[in-house]
C-alpha positions as CSV (number, residue, x, y, z in Angstrom):
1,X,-37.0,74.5,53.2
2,X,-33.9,74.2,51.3
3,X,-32.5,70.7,50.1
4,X,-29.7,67.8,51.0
5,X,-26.7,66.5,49.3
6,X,-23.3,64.6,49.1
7,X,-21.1,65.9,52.0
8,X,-17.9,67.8,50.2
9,X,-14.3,67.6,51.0
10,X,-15.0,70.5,52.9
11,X,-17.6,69.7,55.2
12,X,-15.9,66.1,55.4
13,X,-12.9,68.0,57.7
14,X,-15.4,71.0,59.4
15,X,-17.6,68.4,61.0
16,X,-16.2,64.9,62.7
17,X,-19.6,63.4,62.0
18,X,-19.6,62.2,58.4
19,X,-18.1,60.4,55.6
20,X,-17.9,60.3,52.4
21,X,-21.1,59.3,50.4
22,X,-23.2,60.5,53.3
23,X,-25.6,63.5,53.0
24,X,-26.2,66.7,54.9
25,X,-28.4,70.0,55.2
26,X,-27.2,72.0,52.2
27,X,-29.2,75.5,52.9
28,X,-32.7,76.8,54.5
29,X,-34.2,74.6,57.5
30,X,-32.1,71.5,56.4
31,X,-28.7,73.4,57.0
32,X,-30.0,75.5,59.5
33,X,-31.1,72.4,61.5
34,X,-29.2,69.7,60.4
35,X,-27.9,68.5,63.8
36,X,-32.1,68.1,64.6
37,X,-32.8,66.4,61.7
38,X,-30.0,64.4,61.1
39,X,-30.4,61.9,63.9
40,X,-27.2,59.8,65.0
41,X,-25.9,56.7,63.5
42,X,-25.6,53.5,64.9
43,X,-22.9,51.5,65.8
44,X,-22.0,47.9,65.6
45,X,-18.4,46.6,66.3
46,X,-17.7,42.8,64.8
47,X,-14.8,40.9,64.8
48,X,-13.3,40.2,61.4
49,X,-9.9,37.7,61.0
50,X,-7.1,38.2,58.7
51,X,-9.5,37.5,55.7
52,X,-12.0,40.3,56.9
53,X,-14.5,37.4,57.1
54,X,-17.0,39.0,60.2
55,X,-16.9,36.4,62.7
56,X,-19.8,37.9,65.2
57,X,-19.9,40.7,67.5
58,X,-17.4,42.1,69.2
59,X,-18.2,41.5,73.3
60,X,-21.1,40.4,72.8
61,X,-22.5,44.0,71.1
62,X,-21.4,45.8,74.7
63,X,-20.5,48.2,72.6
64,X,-23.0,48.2,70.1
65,X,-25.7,51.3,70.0
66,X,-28.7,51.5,67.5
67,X,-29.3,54.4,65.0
68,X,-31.3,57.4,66.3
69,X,-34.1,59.1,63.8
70,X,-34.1,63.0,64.2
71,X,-36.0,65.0,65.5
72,X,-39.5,66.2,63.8
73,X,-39.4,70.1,63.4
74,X,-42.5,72.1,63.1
75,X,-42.4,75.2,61.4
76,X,-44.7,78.1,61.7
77,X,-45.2,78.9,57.9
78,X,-49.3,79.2,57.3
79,X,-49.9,76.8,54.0
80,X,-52.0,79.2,52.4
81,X,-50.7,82.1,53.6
82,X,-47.3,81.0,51.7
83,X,-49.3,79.6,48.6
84,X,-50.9,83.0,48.5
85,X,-47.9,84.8,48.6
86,X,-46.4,82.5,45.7
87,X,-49.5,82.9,43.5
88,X,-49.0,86.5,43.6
89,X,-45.6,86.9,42.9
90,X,-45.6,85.3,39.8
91,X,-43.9,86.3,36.8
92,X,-42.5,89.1,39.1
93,X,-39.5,89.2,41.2
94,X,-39.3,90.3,44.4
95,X,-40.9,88.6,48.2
96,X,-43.1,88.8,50.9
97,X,-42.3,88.0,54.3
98,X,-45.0,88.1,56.9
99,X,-44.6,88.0,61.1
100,X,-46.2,87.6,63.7
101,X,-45.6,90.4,65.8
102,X,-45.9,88.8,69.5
103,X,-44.2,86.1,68.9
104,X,-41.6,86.7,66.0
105,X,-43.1,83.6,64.0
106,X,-42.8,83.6,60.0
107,X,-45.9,83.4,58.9
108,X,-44.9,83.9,55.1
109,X,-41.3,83.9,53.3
110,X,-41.7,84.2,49.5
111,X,-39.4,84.5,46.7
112,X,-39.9,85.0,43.0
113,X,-38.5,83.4,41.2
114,X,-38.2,80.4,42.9
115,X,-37.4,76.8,42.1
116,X,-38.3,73.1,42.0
117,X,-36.5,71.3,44.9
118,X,-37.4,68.0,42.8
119,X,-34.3,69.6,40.7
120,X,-31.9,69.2,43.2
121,X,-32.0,65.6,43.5
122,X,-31.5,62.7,41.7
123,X,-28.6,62.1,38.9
124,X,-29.7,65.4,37.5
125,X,-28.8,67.5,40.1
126,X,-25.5,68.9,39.3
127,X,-26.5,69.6,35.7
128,X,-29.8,72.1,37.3
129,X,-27.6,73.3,39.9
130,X,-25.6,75.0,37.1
131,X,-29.0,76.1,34.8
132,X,-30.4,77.5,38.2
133,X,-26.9,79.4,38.9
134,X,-27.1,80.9,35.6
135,X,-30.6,81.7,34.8
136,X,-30.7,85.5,34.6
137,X,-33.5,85.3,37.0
138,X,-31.0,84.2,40.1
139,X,-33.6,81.5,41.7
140,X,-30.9,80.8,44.3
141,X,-30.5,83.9,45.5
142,X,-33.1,84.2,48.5
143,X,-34.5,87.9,48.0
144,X,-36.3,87.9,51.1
145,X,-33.5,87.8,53.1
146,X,-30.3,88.6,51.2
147,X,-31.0,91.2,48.7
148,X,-31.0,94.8,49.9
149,X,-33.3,97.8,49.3
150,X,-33.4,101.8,50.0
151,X,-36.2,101.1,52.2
152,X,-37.9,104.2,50.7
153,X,-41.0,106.2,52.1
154,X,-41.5,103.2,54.7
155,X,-38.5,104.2,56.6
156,X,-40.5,107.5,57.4
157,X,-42.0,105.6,60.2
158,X,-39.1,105.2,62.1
159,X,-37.4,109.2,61.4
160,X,-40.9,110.1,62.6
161,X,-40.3,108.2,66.1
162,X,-36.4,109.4,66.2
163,X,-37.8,112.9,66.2
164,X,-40.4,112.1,68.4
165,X,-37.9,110.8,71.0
166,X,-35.5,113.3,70.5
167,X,-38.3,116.1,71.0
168,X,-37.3,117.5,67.8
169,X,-40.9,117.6,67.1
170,X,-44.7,116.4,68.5
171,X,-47.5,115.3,66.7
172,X,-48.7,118.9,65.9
173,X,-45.5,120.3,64.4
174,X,-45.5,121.3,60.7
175,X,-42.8,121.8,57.9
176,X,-43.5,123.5,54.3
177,X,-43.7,121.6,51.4
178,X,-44.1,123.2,48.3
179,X,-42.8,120.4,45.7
180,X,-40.1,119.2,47.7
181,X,-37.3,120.0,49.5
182,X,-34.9,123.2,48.4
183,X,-31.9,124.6,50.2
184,X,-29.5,126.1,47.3
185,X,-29.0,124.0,44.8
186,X,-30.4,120.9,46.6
187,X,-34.2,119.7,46.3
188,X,-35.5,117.1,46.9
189,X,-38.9,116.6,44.6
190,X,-42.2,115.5,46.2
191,X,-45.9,115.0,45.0
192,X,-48.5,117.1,45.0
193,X,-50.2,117.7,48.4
194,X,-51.4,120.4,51.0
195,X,-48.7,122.4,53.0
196,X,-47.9,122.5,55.8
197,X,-48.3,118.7,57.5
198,X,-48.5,117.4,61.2
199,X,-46.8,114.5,61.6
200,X,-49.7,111.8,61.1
201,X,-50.2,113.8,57.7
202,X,-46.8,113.3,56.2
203,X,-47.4,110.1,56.9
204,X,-51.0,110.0,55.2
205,X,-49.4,111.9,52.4
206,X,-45.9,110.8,52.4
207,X,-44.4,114.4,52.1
208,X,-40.3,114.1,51.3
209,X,-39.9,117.7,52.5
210,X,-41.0,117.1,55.9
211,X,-38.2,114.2,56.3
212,X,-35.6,116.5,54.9
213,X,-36.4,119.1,57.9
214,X,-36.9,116.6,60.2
215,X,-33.6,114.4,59.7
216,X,-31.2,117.7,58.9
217,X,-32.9,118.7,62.9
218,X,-32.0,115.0,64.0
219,X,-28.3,115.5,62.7
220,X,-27.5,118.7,63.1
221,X,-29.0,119.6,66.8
222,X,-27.0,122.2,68.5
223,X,-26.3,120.2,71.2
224,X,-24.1,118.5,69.2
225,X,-20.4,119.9,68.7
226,X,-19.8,118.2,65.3
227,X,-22.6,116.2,62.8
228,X,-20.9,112.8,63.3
229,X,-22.0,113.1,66.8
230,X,-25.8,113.9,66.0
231,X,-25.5,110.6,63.1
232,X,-24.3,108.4,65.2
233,X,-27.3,108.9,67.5
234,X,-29.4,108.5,64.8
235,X,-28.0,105.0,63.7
236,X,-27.9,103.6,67.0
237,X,-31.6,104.1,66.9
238,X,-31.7,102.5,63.9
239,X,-29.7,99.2,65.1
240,X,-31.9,99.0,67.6
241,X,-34.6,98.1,65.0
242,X,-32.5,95.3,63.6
243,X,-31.5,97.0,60.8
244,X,-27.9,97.4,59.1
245,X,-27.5,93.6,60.9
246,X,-28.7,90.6,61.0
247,X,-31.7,90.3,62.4
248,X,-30.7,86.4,63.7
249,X,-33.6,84.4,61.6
250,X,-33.0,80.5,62.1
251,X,-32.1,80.3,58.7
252,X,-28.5,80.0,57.0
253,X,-26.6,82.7,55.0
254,X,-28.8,85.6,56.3
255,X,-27.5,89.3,54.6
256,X,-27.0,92.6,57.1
257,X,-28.2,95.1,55.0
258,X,-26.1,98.3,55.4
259,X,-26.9,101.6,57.2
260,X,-23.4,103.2,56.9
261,X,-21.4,104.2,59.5
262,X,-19.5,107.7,60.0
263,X,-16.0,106.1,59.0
264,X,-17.9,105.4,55.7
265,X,-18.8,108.9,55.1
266,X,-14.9,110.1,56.4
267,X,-13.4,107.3,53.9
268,X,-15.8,109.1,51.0
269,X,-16.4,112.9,51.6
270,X,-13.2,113.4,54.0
271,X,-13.0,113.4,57.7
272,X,-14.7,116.4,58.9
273,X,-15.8,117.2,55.2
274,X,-19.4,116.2,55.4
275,X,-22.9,117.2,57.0
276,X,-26.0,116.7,57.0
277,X,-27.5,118.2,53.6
278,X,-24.5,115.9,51.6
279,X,-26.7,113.0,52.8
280,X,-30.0,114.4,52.9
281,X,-31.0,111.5,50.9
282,X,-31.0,109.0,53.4
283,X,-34.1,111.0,55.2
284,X,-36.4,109.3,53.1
285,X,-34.8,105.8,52.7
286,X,-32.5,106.2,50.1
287,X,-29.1,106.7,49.4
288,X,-26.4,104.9,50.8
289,X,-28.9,102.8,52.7
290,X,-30.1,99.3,52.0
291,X,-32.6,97.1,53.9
292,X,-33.4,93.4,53.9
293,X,-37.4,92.2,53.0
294,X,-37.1,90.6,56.3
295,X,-35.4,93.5,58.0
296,X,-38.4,95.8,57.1
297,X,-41.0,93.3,58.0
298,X,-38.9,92.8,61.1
299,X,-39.4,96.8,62.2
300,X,-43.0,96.6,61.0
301,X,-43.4,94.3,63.5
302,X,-41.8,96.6,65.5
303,X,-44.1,99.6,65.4
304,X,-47.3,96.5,65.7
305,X,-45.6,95.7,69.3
306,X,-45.2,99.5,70.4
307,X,-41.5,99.2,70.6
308,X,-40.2,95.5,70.7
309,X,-39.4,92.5,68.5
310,X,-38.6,89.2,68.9
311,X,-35.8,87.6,66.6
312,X,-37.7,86.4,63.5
313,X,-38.0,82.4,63.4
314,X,-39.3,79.9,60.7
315,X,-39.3,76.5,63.6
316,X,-42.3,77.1,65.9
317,X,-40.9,73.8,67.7
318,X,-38.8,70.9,67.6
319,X,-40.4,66.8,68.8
320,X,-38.7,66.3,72.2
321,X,-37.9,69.3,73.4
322,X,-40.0,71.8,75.7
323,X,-38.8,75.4,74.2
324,X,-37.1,76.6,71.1
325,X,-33.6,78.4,71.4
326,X,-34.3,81.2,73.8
327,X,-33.3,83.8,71.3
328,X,-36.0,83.7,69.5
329,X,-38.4,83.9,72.8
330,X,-36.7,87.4,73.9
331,X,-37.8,90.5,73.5
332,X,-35.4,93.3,71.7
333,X,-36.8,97.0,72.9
334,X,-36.0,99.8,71.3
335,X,-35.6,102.7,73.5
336,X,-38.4,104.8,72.3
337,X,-41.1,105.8,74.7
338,X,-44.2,103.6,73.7
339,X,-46.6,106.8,73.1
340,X,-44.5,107.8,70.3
341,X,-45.1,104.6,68.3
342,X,-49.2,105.6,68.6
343,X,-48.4,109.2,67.0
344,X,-46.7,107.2,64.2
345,X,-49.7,104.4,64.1
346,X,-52.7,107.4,63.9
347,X,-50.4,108.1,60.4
348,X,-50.3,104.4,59.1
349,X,-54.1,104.5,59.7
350,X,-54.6,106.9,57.3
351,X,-52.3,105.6,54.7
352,X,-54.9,102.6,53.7
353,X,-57.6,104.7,54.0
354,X,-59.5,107.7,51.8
355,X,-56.6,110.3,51.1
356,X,-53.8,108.0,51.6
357,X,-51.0,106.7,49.3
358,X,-52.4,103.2,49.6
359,X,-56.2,104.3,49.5
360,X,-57.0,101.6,46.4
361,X,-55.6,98.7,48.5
362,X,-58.4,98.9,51.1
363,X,-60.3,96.3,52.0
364,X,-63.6,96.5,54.1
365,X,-63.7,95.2,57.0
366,X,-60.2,95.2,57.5
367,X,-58.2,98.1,59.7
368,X,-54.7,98.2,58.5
369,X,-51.7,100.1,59.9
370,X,-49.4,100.9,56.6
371,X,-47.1,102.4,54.6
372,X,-46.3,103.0,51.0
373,X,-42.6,103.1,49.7
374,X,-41.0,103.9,46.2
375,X,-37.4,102.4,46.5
376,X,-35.5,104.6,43.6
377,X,-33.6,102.1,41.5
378,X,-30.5,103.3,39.3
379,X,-31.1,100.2,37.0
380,X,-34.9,100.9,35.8
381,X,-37.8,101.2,37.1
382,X,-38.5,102.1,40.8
383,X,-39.4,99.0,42.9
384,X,-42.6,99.1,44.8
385,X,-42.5,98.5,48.5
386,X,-45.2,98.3,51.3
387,X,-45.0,97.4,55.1
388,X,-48.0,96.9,57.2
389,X,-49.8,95.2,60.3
390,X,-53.4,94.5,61.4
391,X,-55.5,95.1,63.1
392,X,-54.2,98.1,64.8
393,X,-54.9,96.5,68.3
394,X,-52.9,93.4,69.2
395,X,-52.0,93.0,65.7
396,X,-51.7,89.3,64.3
397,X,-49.6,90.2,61.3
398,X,-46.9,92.6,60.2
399,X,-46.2,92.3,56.0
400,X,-43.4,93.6,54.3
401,X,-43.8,92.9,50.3
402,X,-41.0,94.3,47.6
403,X,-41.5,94.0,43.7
404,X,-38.7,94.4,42.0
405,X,-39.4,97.8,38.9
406,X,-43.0,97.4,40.3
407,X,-43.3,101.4,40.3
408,X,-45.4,102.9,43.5
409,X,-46.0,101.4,46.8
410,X,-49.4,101.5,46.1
411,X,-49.7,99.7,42.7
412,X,-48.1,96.2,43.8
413,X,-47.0,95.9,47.2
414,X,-49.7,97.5,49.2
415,X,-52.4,95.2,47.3
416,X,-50.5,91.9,47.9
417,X,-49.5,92.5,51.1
418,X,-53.5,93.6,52.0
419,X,-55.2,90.7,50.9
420,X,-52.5,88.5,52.5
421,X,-53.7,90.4,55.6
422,X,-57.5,89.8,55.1
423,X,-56.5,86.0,54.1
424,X,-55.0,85.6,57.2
425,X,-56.9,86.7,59.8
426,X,-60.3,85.2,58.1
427,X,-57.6,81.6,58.6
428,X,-60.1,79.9,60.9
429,X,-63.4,80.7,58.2
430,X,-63.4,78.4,56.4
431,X,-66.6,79.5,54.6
432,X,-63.8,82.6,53.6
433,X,-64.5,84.7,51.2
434,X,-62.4,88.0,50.3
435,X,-64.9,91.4,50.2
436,X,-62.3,92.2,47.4
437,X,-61.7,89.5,45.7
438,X,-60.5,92.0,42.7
439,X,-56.9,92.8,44.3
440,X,-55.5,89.0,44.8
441,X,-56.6,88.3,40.9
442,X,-55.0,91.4,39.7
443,X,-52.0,91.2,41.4
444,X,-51.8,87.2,40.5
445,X,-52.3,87.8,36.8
446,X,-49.9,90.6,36.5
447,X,-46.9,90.4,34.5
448,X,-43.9,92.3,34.8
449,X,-41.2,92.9,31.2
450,X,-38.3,92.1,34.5
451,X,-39.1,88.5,34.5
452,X,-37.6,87.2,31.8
453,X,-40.1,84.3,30.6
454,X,-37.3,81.9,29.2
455,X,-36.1,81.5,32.6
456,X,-36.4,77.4,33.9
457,X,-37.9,78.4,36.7
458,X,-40.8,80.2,35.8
């Protein structure tokens, strides 16, 4: 929601508007829509003599005008949705964003830690300002949208449509496995599974070696004369998902993520001096690559719509007016054929179900479309990372959940993000009652040793 405060020096000579001692839309909807919610003033002209004594209007208030209240906005968070989401993310950091696929509506947009907005005003402001800036736990810093993360084993989704498009391989086509990836001295380690795959199974099963194949295919086609030719296809395909940019949200200070360009590989390796198995890593979301929360709910959404996305919004609508901004009514299409996004769906089926990575986060009843991701974190523990959408027909909601040194995909963020899932679409029950209550307790009462419990805004 973010909060509002004294207008600086600096906003004082950006905008005409105010003057000193007046307020303004410091960050989230308040700065984002500040022109909505501010109103206009009014004006009054008097006449004053040489004393400054008023002595009445000036032409008899012809050039008077009354004060104007803003504009009510509307957002499109669901209470408990977002309450749930809170709950669960306590004494954890990390956040959950959830979507609404047709439409592009936040549903959700959590943070952990978070922070009083009662402690930015008043006469104590400037002295919690300073606490919040320096707690260890960085309650300013908006995770969900900022912060960036090797997207992991979720990213799988999309290599698995880039080869699909590319006809670098079909739904049938298989690649060994046999505890990860080896070519010389490189290997990349995987789990424990059956070899060889189809492409819905290394989804199911999450199988690094079949990513390896797959993206050093992608890169290094023989159609292509050098490998910055084949990358460069690849990241375009990529962009088109809204990731390495900003995705456009209706909310202030958004990050880009990064999906690094050739020139960064020329500036590093040497031009000419690098192929595909020097950044093998980013095959199965790692490396050099780091996402947004919202940029991976935004291409979960994605695969939910069969190959389009609609700029991510908070403001459903705005008093007065017929339509929001038309950017965040538009469709942005990928271009990868429709059928290709239900090869990669029959995998995300079986990913919360018997045999998948997020078997234990399965609720009855409810048919999600997921994936499980374990970002690899140089600081400590891995973070865990899930995207999903339900049902798998006209899905209401996409969820993208990251805890921070949370471990699997499957031990935090795949349970959080499925009961926010069942919550959601039982929303107009209100006799609702989860069929596995278990998961939203555990994941509430969970603690993790990364929040730090001295911190002012636990």
């Amino acid at each position: 929601m973010g909060y509002t405060g004294e207008v600086n020096d600096k906003e004082i000579r950006k905008y005409d508007y105010y003057r000193q001692g007046e307020f303004i839309g410091k960050t989230g909807l308040e700065g984002e829509y500040e022109p909505y919610l501010r109103g206009y003033k009014g004006v009054k002209v008097v006449i004053r003599d040489n004393r400054q004594i008023e002595k009445g209007s000036f032409n008899a208030g012809a050039l008077d005008s009354n004060p104007t209240p803003g504009k009510p906005i509307y957002s499109s968070l669901d209470f408990n949705l977002q309450e749930m989401a809170e709950n669960m993310l306590a004494n954890k950091i990390g956040s959950i964003v959830a979507i609404e696929p047709s439409s592009g509506e936040i549903l959700a947009l959590a943070n952990s830690p978070n922070y009083d907005l009662n402690e930015m005003v008043g006469s104590s402001r400037s002295a919690n300002y300073v606490k919040l800036l320096n707690d260890p736990n960085k309650p300013l810093f908006n995770r969900a949208i900022k912060a960036r993360y090797p997207p992991g084993s979720t990213f799988k989704t999309i290599q698995a449509l880039i080869g699909l498009q590319q006809d670098i391989v079909t739904e049938s086509s298989t690649f060994p496995c046999y505890g990860g990836y080896k070519m010389g001295r490189l290997r990349v380690g995987c789990h424990s599974h059956p070899s060889h795959l189809n492409l819905p199974e290394s989804i199911q099963k999450s199988c690094n070696a079949w990513y390896c194949h797959l993206f050093r295919n992608i890169i290094d086609d023989s159609t292509y004369s050098r490998v910055d030719i084949g990358y460069n296809i690849w990241r375009n395909y990529l962009l088109e998902f809204g990731i390495g940019r900003k995705t456009g949200i209706d909310l202030p200070n958004e990050g880009s993520g990064f999906v690094p360009d050739t020139g960064f590989f020329n500036r590093y390796y040497g031009k000419g001096r690098w192929k595909s198995s020097m950044i093998i890593s980013l095959s199965i979301g790692q490396g050099e690559m780091g996402l947004t929360p919202l940029q991976i709910a935004n291409f979960a959404a994605c695969i939910a719509n069969r190959g389009y996305w609609i700029t991510p919004h908070v403001v459903k609508s705005i008093d007065g007016l017929d339509t929001i901004p038309s950017k965040y009514t538009e469709k942005n299409r990928t271009s990868i054929d429709r059928k290709h996004y239900e090869t990669i769906i029959q995998g995300m089926i079986r990913v919360v179900a018997p045999g998948g990575t997020a078997r234990g986060a399965a609720i009855p009843g409810l048919e999600v479309c997921g994936k499980t991701g374990t970002s690899q974190n140089p600081h400590g523990k891995d973070h865990s990372i899930f995207i999903g959408f339900a049902p798998r027909d006209n899905p209401k909601i996409a969820v993208a959940c990251v805890i921070e040194n949370g471990g699997y995909g499957a031990t935090y963020a795949a349970p959080m993000a499925t009961v926010l899932m069942e919550r959601f679409l039982a929303s107009d029950d209100s006799t609702f009652v989860s069929k596995k209550p278990i998961l939203y307790d555990r994941m509430r009462n969970a603690k993790l040793k990364n929040f730090l419990p001295d911190s002012i805004s636990n």
